[in-house]
TORFI-443831 format. One line per field, with one value per atom (N, C-alpha, C): residue number from 1; chain; atom name; x, y, z. Coordinates in pm, whole numbers, plus 50000, padded with zeros to 5 digits. Example, Ala and Ser with C-alpha at 12.3 -4.5 7.8 and 13.67 -1.06 7.14 Angstrom:
% residues 2
num	(1,1,1,2,2,2)
chaine	(A,A,A,A,A,A)
atome	(N,CA,C,N,CA,C)
u	(51319,51230,51320,51285,51367,51290)
v	(49431,49550,49670,49775,49894,50003)
w	(50780,50780,50780,50708,50714,50787)
% end
This chain:
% residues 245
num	(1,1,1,2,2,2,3,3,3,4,4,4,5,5,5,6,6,6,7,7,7,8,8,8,9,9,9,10,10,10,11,11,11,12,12,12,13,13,13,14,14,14,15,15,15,16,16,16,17,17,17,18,18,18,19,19,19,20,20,20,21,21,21,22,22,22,23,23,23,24,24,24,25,25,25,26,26,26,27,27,27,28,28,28,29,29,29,30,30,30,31,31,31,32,32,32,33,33,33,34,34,34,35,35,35,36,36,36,37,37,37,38,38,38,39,39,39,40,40,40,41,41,41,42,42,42,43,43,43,44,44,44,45,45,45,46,46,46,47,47,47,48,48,48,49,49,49,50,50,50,51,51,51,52,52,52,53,53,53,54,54,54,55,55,55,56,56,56,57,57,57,58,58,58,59,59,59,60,60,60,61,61,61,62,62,62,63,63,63,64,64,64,65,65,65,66,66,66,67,67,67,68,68,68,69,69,69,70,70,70,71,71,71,72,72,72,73,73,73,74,74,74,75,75,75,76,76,76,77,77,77,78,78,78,79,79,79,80,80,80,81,81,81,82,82,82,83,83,83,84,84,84,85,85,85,86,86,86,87,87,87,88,88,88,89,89,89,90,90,90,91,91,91,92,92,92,93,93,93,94,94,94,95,95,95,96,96,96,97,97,97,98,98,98,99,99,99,100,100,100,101,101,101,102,102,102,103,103,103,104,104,104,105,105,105,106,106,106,107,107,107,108,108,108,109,109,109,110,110,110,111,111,111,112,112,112,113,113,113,114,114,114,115,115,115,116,116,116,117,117,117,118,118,118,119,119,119,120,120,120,121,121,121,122,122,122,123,123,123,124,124,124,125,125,125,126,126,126,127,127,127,128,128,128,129,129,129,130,130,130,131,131,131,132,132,132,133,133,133,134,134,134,135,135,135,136,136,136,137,137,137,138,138,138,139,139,139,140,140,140,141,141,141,142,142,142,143,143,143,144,144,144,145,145,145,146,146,146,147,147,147,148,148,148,149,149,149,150,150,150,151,151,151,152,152,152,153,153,153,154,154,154,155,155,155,156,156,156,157,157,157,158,158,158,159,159,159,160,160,160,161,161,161,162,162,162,163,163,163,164,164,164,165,165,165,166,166,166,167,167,167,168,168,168,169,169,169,170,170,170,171,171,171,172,172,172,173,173,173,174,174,174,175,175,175,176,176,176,177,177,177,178,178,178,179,179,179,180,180,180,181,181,181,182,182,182,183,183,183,184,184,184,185,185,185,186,186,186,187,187,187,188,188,188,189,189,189,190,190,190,191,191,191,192,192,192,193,193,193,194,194,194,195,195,195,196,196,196,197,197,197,198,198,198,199,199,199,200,200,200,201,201,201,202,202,202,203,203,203,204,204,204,205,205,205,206,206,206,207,207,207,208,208,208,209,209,209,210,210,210,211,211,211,212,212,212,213,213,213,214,214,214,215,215,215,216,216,216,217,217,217,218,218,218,219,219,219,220,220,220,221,221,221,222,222,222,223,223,223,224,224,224,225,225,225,226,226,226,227,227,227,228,228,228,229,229,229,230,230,230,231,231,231,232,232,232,233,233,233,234,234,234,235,235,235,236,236,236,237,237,237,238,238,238,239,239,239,240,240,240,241,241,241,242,242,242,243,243,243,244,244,244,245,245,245)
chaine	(A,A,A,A,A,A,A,A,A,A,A,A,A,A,A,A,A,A,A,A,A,A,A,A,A,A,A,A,A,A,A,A,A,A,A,A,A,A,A,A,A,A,A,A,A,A,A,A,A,A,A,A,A,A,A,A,A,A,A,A,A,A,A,A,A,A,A,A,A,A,A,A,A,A,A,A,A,A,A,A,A,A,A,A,A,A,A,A,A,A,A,A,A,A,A,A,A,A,A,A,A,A,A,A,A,A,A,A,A,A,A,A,A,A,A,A,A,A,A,A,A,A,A,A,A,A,A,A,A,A,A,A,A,A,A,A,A,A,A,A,A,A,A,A,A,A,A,A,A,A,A,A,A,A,A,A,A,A,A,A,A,A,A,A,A,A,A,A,A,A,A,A,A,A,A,A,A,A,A,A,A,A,A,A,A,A,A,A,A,A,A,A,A,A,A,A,A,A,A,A,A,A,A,A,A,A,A,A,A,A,A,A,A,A,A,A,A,A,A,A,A,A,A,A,A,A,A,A,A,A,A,A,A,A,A,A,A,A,A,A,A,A,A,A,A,A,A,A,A,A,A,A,A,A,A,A,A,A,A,A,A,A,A,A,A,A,A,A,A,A,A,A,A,A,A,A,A,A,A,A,A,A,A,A,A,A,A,A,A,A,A,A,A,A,A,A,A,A,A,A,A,A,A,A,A,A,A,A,A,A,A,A,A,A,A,A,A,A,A,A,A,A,A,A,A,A,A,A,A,A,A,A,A,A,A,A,A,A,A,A,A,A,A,A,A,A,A,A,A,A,A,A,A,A,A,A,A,A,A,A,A,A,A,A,A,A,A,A,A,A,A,A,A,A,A,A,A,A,A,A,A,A,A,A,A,A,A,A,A,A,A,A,A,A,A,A,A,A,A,A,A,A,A,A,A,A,A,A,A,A,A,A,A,A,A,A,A,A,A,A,A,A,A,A,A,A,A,A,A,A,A,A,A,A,A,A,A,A,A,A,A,A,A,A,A,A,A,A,A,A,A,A,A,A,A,A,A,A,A,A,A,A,A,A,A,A,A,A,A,A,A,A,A,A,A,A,A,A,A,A,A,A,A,A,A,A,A,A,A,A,A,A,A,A,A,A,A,A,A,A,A,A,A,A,A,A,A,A,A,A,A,A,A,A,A,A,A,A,A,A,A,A,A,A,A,A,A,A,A,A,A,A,A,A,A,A,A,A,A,A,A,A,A,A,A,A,A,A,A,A,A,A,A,A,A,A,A,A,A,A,A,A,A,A,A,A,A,A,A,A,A,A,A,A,A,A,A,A,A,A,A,A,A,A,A,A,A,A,A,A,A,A,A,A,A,A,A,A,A,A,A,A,A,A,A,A,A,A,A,A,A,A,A,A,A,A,A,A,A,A,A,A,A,A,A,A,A,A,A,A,A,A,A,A,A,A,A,A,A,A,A,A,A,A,A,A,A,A,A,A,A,A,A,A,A,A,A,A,A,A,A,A,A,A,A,A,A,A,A,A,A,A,A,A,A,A,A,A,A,A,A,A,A,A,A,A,A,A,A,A,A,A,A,A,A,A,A,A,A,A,A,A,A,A,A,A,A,A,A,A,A,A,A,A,A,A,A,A,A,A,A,A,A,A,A,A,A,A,A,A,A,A,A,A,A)
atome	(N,CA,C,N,CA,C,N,CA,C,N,CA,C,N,CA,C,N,CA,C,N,CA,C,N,CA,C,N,CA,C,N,CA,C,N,CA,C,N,CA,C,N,CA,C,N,CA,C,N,CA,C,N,CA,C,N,CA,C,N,CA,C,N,CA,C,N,CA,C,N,CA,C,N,CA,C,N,CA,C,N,CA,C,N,CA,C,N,CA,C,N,CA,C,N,CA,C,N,CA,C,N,CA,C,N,CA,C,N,CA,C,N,CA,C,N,CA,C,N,CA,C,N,CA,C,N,CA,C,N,CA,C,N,CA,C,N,CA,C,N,CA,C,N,CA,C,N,CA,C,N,CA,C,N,CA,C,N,CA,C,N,CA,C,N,CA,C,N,CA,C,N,CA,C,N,CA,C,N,CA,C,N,CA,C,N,CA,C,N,CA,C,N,CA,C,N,CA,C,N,CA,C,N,CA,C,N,CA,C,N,CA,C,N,CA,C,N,CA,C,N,CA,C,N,CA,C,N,CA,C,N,CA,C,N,CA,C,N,CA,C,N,CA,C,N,CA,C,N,CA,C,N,CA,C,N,CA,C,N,CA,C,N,CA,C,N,CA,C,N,CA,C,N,CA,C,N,CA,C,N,CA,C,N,CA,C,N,CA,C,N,CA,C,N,CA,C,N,CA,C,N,CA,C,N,CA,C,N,CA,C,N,CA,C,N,CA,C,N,CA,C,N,CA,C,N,CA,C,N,CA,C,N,CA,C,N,CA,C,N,CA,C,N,CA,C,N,CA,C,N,CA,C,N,CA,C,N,CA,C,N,CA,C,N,CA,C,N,CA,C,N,CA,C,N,CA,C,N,CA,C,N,CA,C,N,CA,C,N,CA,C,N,CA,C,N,CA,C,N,CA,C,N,CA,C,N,CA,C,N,CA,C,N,CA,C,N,CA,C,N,CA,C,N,CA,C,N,CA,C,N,CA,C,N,CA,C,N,CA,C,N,CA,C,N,CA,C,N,CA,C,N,CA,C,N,CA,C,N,CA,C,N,CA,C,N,CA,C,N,CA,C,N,CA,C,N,CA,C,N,CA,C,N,CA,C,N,CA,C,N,CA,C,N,CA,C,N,CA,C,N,CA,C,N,CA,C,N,CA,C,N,CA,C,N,CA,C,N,CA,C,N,CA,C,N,CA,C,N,CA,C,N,CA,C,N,CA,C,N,CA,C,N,CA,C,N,CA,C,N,CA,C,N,CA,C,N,CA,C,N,CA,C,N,CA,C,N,CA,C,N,CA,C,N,CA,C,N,CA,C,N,CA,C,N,CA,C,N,CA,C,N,CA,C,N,CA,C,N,CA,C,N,CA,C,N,CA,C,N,CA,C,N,CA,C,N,CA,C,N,CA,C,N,CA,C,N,CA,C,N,CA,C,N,CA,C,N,CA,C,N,CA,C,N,CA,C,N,CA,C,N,CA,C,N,CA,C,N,CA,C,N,CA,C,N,CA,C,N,CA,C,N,CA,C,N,CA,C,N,CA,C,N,CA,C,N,CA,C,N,CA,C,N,CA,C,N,CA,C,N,CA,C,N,CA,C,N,CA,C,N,CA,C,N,CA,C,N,CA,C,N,CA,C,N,CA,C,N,CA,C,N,CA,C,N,CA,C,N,CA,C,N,CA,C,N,CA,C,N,CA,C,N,CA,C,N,CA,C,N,CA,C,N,CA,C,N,CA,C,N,CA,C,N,CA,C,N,CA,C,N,CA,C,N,CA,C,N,CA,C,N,CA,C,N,CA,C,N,CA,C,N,CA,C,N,CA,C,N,CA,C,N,CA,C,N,CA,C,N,CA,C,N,CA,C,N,CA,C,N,CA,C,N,CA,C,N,CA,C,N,CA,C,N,CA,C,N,CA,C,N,CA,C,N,CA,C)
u	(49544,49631,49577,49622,49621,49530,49453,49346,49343,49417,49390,49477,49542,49653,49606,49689,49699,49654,49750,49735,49615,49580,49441,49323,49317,49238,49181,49320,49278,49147,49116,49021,49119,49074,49073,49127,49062,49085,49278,49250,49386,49506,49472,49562,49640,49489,49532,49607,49574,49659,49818,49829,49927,50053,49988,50047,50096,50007,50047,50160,50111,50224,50373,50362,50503,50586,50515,50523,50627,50504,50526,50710,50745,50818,50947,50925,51045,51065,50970,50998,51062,51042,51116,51272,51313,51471,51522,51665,51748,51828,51857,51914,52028,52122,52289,52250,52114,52122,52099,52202,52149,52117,52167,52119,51951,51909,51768,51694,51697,51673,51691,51794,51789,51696,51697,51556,51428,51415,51278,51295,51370,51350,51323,51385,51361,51196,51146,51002,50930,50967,50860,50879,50976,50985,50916,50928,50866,50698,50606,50489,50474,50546,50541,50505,50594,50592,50493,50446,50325,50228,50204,50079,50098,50241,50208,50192,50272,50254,50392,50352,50454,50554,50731,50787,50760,50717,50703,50613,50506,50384,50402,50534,50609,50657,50755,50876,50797,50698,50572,50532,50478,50464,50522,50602,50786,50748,50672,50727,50701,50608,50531,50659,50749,50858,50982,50947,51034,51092,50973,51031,51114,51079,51213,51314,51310,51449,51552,51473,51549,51575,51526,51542,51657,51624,51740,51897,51913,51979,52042,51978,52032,52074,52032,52082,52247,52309,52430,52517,52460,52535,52459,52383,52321,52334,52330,52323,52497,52473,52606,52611,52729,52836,52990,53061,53132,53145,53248,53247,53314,53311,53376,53376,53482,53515,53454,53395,53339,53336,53436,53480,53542,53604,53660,53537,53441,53321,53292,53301,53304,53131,53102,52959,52935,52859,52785,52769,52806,52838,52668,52686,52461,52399,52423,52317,52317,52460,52447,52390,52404,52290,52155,52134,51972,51925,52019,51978,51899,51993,51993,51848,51872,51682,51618,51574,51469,51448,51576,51586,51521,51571,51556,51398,51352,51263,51122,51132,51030,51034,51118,51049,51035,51063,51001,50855,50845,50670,50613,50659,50571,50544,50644,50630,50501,50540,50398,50265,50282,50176,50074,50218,50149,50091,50195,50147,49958,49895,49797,49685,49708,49613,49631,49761,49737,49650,49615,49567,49416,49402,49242,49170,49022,49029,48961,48905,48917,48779,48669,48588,48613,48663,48701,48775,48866,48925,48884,48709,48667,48578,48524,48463,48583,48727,48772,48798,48806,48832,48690,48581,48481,48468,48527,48536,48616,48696,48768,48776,48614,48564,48636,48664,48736,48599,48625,48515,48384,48299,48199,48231,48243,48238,48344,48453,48615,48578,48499,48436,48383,48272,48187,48253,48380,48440,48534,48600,48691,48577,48467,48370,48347,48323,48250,48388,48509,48630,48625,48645,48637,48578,48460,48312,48326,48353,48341,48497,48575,48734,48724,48613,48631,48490,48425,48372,48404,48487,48590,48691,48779,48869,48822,48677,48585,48586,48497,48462,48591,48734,48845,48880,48886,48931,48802,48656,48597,48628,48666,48710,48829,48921,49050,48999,48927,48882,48822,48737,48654,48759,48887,49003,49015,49130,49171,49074,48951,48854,48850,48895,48841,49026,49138,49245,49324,49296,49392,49506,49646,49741,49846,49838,49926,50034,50128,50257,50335,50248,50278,50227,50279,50272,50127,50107,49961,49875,49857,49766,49742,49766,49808,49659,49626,49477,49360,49383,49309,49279,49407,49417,49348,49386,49346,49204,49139,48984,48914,48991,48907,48910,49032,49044,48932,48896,48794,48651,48614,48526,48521,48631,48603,48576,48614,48601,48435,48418,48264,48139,48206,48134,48110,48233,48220,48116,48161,48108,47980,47877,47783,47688,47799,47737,47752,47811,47824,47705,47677,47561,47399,47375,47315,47250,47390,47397,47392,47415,47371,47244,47172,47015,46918,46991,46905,46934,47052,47095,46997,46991,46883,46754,46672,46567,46532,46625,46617,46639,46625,46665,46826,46945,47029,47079,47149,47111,47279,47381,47500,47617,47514,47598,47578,47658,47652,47560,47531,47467,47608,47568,47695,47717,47870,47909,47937,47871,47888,48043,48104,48224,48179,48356,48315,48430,48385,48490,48652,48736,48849,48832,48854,48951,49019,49016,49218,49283,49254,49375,49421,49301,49362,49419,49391,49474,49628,49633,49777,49837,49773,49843,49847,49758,49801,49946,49945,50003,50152,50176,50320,50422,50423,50524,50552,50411,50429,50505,50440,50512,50672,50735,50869,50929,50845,50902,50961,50808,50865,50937,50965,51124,51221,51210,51324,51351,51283,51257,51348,51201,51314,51453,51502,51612,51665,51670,51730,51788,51681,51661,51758,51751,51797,51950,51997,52118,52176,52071,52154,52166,52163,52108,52311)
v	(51596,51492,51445,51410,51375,51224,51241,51096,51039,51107,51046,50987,50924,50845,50724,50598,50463,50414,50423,50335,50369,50503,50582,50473,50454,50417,50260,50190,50054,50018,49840,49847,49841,49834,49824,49654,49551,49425,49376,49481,49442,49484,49604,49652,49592,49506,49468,49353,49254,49108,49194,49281,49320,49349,49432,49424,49330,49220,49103,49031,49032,48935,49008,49125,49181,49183,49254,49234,49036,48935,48835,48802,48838,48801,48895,49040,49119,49027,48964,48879,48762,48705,48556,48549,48679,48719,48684,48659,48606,48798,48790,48933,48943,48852,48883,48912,48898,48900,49076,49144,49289,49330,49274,49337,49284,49225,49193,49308,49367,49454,49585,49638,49702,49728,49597,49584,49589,49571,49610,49758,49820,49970,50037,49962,50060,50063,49928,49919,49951,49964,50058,50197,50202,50410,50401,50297,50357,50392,50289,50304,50422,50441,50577,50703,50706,50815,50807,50659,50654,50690,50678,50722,50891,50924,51118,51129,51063,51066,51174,51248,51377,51318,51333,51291,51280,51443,51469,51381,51315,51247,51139,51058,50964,50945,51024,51040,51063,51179,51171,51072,50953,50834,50726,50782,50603,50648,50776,50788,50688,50587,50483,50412,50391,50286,50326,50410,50437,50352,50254,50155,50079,50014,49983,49975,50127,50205,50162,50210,50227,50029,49994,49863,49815,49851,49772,49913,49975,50037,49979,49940,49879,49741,49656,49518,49473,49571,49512,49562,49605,49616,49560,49472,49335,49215,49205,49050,49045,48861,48804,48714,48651,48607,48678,48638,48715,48876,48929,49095,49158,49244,49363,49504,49546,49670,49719,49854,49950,50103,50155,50316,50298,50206,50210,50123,50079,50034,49881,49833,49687,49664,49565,49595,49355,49313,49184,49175,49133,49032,48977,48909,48892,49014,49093,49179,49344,49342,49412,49361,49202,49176,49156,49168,49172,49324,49376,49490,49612,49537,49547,49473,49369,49296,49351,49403,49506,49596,49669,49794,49798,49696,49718,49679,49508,49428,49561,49623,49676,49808,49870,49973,50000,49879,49825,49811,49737,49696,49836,49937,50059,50098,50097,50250,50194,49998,49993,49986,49983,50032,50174,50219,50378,50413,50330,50357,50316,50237,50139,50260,50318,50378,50501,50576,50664,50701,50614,50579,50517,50489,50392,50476,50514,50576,50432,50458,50335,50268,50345,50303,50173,50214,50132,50010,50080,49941,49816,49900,49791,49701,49785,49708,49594,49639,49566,49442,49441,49348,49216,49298,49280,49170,49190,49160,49041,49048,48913,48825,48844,48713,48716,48833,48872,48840,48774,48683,48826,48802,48980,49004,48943,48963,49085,49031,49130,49238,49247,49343,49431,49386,49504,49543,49452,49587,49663,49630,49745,49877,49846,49917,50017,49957,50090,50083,50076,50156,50256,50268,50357,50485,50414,50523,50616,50501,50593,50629,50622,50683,50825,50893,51045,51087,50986,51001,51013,50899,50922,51026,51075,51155,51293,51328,51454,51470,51341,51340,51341,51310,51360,51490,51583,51685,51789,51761,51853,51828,51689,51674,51731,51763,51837,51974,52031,52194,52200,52099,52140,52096,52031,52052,52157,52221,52337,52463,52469,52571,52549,52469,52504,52495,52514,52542,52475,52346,52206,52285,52224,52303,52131,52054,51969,51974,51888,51850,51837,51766,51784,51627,51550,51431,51466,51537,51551,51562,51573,51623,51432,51334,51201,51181,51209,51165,51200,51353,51415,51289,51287,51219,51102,51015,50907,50891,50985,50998,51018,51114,51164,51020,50944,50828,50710,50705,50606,50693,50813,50838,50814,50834,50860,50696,50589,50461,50427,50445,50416,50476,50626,50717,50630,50584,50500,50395,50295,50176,50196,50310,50317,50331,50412,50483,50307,50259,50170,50068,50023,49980,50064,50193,50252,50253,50196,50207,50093,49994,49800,49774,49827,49801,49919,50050,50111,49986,49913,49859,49737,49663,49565,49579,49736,49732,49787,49820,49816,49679,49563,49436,49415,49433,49420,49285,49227,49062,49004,49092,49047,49039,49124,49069,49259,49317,49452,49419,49569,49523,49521,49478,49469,49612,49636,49741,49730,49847,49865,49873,49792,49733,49711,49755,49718,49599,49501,49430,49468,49374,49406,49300,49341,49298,49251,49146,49051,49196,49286,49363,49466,49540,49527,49452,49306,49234,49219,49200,49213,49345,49506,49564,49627,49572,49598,49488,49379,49250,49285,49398,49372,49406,49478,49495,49391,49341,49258,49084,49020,48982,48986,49075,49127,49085,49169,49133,48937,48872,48740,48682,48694,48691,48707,48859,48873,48782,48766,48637,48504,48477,48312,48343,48442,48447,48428,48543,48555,48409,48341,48253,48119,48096,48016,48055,48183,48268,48201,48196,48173,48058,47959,47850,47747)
w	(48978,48924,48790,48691,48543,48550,48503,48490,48346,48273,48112,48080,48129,48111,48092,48009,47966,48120,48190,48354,48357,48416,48487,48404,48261,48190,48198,48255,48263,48355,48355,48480,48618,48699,48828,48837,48825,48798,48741,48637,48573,48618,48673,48756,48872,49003,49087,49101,48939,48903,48875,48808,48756,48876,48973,49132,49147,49208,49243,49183,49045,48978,48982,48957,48978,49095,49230,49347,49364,49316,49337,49271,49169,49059,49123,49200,49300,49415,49474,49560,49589,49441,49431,49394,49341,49310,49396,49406,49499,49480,49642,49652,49593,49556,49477,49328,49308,49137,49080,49144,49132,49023,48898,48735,48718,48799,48821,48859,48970,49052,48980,48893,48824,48684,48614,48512,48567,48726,48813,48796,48831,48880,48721,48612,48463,48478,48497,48479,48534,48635,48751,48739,48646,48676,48522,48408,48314,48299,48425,48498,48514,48661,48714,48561,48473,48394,48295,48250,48173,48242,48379,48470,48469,48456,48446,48607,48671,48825,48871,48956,48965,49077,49024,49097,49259,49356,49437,49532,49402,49465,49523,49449,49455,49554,49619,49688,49832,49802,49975,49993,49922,49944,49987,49953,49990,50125,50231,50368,50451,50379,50420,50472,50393,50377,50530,50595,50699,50760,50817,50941,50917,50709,50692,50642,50616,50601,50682,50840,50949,51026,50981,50999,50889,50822,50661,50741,50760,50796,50925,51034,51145,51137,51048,50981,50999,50915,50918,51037,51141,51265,51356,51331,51492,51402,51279,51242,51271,51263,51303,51179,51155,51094,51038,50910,50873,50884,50919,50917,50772,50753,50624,50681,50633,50704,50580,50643,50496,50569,50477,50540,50659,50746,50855,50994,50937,51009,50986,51116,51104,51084,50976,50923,50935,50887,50864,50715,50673,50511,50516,50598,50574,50587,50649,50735,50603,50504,50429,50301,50252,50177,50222,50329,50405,50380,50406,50394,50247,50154,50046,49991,50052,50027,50062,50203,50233,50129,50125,50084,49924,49814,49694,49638,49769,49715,49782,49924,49977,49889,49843,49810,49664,49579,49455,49460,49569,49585,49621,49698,49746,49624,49480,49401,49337,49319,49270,49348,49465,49498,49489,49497,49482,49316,49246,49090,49114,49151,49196,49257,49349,49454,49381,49302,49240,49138,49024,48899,48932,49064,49067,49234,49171,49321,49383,49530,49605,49555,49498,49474,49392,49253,49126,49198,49327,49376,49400,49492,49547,49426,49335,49221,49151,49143,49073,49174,49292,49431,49391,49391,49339,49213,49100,48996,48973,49051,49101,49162,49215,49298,49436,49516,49635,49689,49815,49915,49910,49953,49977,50102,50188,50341,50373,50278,50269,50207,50076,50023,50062,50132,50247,50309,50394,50511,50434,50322,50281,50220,50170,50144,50302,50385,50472,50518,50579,50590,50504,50372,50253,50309,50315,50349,50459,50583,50744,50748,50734,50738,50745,50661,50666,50764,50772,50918,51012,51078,51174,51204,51059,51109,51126,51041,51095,51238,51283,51461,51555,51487,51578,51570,51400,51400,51521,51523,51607,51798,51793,51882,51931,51909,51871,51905,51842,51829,51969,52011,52158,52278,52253,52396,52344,52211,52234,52273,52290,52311,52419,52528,52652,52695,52639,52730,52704,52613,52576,52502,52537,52429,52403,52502,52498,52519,52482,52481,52676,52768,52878,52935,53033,53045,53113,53205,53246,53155,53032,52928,52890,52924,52800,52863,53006,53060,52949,52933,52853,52652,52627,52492,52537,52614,52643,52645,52717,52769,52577,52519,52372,52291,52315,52243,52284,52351,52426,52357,52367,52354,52164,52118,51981,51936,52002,52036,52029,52137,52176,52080,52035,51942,51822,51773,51636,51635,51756,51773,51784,51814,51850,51696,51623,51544,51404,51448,51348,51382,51484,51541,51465,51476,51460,51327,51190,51080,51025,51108,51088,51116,51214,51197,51138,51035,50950,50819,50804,50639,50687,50783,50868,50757,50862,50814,50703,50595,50445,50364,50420,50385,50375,50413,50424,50462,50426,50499,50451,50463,50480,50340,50267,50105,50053,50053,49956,49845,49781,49600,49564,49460,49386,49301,49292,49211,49116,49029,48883,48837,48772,48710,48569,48477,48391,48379,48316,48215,48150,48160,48056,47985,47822,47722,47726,47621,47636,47572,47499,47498,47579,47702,47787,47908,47932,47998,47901,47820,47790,47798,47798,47787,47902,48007,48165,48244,48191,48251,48184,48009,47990,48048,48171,48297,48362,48464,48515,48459,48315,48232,48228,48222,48155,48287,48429,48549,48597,48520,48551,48480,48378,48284,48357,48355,48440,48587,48643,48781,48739,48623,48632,48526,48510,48463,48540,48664,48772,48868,48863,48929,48884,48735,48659,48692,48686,48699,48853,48897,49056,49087,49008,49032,49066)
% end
């Protein structure tokens, strides 16, 4: 994936205010103000393309957004009030602007998320989390999640290999004993091993606070030239807002 990009280049820090504030500013729209929602989507796709982020990378990512797809989809046939026929289908006047809220405000926030996790690996994340005076306590655990995540999913994939080596094939209600039993063990395995790895950091003086990570600084010019999306986004907000008023 392309790392020389403007986004890729920013800090970590500026990035994650930049989230927020935008995120924050899709959120506060009132759902009827659709020419709002539309000046969100110019700006988030013009992200996307300054980051050099490949459509495909994009689109595998929204899969996150399923549950509420299928939720914003089932909306206007259980909510109640007023009805509207649409194509011959008695539908909810709330439940199709609810729907439309899910639909436009949640997966506005995914692309920028993904713009976010695409452009910063998790390390830089946690330095920039870091950098922002994010509590340490929160720090350290997103730190060893980071770390043991590919620990863990190692000790399931060999786990995996030693059912199928002795006969495991699955897909049979008698087999859930089997899953069940690997899940407990991969349970206890962790917990043990995390134990194991709190009194080696112990007796290296460890005493509840990470070192701190090497971060660098932003610039007011890159805080302005990370924030001019997010910016434009809250314009657009209290326009919106003023608009609906």
């Amino acid at each position: 994936m392309p790392t020389g990009s403007l986004v890729h280049r920013l800090p970590a820090q500026v990035k994650i205010v930049a989230l927020l504030l935008f995120v924050l500013a899709v959120v506060s729209t009132p759902a009827a103000i659709f020419w709002a929602f539309a000046l969100y989507a110019v700006l988030i796709v013009g992200c996307v393309a300054l980051a050099r982020l490949p459509a495909a990378t994009v689109l595998r990512r929204l899969a996150v957004e399923t549950p509420f797809i299928v939720f914003a989809v089932l909306l206007p046939f259980v909510a109640t009030g007023p009805r509207v026929d649409v194509l011959g289908v008695s539908l909810s006047s709330s439940g199709v602007l609810g729907a439309w809220n899910v639909l436009a405000k949640g997966t506005l926030g995914v692309i920028a998320a993904i713009v976010l996790s695409a452009s910063t690996g998790p390390r830089d994340l946690l330095a920039g989390l870091e950098r922002l005076r994010v509590p340490s306590t929160l720090v350290a655990i997103l730190s060893f999640m980071v770390r043991y995540l590919s620990v863990v999913s190692d000790d399931l994939q060999r786990m995996r290999i030693a059912r199928e080596s002795r006969g495991y094939t699955g897909g049979r209600v008698g087999h859930l004993r089997a899953v069940a039993g690997g899940v407990g063990a991969l349970f206890v395995r962790s917990f043990e091993r995390g134990e194991r790895v709190h009194l080696a950091m112990q007796s290296r003086g460890y005493t509840g606070r990470m070192p701190l990570l090497s971060v660098r600084g932003a610039d007011r010019t890159q805080w302005l030239t990370g924030l001019v999306v997010s910016l434009a986004a809250i314009a657009v907000a209290v326009t919106a807002r003023v608009a609906g008023l």
